[in-house]
C-alpha positions in Angstrom: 34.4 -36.2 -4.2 33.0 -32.6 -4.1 29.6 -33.6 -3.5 30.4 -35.6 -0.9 32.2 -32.7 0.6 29.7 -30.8 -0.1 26.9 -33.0 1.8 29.4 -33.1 4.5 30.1 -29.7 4.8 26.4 -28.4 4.4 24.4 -30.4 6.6 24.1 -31.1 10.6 25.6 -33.8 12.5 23.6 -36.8 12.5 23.1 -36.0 8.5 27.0 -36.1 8.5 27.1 -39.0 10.5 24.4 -41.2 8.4 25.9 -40.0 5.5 29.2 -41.6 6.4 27.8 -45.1 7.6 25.8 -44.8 4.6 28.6 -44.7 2.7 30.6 -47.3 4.2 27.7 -50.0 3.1 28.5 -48.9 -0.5 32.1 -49.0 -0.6 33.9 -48.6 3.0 37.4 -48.0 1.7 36.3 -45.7 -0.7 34.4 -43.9 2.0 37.2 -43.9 4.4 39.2 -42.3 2.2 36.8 -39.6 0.7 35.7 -39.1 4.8 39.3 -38.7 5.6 39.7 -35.8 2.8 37.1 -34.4 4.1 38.1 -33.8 7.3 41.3 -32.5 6.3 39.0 -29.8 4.0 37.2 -28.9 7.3 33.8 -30.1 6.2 33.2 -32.8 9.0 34.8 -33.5 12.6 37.9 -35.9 12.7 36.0 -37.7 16.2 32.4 -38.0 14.1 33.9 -38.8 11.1 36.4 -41.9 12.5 33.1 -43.0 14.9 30.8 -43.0 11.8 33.4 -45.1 9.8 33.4 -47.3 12.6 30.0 -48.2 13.4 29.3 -48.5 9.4 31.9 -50.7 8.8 31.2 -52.9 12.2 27.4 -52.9 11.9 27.7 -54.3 7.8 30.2 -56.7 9.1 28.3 -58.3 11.9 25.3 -58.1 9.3 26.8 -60.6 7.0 27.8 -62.9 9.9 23.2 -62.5 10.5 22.8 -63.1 6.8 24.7 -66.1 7.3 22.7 -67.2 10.7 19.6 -66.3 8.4 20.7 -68.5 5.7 21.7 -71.6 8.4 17.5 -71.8 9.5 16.2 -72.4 5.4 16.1 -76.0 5.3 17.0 -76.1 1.8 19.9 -74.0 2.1 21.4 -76.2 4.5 21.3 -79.2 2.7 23.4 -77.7 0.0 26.0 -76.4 2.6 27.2 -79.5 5.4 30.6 -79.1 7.5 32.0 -82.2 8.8 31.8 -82.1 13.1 35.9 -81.7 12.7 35.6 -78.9 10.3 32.5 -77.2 12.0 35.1 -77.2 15.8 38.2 -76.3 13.5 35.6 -73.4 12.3 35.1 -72.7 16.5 38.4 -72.8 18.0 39.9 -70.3 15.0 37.1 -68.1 14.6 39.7 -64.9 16.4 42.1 -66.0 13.9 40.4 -65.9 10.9 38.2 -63.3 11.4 41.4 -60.5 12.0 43.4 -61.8 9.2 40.0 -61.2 7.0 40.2 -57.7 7.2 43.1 -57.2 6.2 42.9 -59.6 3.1 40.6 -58.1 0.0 37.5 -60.2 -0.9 37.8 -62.6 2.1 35.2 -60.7 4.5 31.9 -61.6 2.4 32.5 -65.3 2.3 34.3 -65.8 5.8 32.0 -63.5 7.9 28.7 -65.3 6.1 30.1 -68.7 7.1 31.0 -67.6 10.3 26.6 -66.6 10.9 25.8 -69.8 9.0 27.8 -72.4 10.4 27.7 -70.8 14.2 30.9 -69.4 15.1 30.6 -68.1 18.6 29.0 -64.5 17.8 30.9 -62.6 20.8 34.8 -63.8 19.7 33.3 -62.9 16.2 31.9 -59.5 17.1 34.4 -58.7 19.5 37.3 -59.2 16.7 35.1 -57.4 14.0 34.9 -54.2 16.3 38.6 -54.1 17.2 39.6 -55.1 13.8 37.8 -52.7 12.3 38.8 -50.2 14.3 43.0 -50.9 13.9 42.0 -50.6 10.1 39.8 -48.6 9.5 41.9 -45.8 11.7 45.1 -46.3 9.9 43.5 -45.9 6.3 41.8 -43.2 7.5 44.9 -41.4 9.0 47.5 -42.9 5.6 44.3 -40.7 3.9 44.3 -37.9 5.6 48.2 -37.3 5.4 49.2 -38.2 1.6 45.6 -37.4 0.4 46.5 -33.5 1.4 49.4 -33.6 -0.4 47.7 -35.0 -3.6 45.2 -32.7 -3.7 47.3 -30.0 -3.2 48.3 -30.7 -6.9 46.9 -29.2 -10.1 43.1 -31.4 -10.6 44.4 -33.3 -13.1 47.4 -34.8 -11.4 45.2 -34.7 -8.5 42.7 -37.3 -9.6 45.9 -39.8 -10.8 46.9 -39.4 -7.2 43.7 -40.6 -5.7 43.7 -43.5 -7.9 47.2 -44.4 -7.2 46.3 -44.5 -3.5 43.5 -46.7 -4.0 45.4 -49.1 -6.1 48.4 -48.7 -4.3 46.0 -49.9 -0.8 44.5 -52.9 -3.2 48.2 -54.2 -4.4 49.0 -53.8 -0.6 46.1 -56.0 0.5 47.0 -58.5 -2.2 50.3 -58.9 -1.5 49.5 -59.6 2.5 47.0 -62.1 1.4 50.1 -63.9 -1.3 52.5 -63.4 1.4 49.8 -65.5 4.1 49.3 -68.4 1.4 53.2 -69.0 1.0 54.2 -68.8 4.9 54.9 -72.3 6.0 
């Protein structure tokens, strides 16, 4: 977390600002959250910081919908992986849908978003939901960081480090619990 603080802190604006969509390609919730802190430390802008955690996030979720559209033109790929006309128009008509209830689910972007490139779901719906998505969740985890990760780090380091990970698992159990809630709705 210091070095990242420190990167942010030490370098110019565009540095900052690839350093944070960088990030976001490794882990995104980890970087929103480590962004977030640093803000609150004073090392990077809250309007760079929030813009560069959206356009990292967007542009590696709109690349997995291309790896999918890549994957669709490989002749052998596609004979492995066949949607029935009904499934492939079901696919169509919820692509809005599906694509803002991923984001909020854990482990459900990678496989939906892919599908979405390799089966054709209409890109614009798909990128348009992705963006504002992204945006409604990326800001609130960002802000939920910025307010209770101050007050964790304002404890001793030991307790402060048992904070942070309580926040991350505490935002994991969350997105679990949204995603068992969805399955049992009728």
């Amino acid at each position: 977390m210091s070095d990242f603080v420190t990167l942010l802190a030490t370098q110019s604006q565009w540095v900052k600002a690839a350093s944070i969509i960088g990030a976001t390609f490794v882990l995104e919730d980890a970087a929103t959250v480590m962004t977030a802190l640093a803000t609150r430390l004073g090392a990077v802008n809250t309007h760079l910081a929030l813009i560069a955690l959206w356009i990292g996030v967007s542009v590696g979720d709109l690349g997995l919908y291309g790896l999918g559209a890549a994957g669709a033109r490989w002749p052998w790929l596609r004979r492995f992986l066949r949607l029935s006309p009904h499934t492939q128009s079901w696919f169509a008509r919820n692509t809005i849908r599906a694509v803002a209830l991923s984001r909020f689910i854990p482990g459900a972007r990678l496989p939906l978003y892919t599908a979405c490139g390799y089966f054709g779901a209409p890109f614009i719906p798909f990128a348009i939901t992705v963006i504002g998505a992204t945006m409604v969740w990326t800001t609130l985890l960002f802000e939920a960081s910025r307010s209770i990760g101050t007050w964790l780090l304002s404890f001793q380091s030991q307790w402060r480090w048992v904070g942070l990970i309580g926040l991350v698992l505490t935002i994991a159990f969350m997105g679990r619990l949204i995603a068992r809630l969805q399955r049992t709705e009728p």
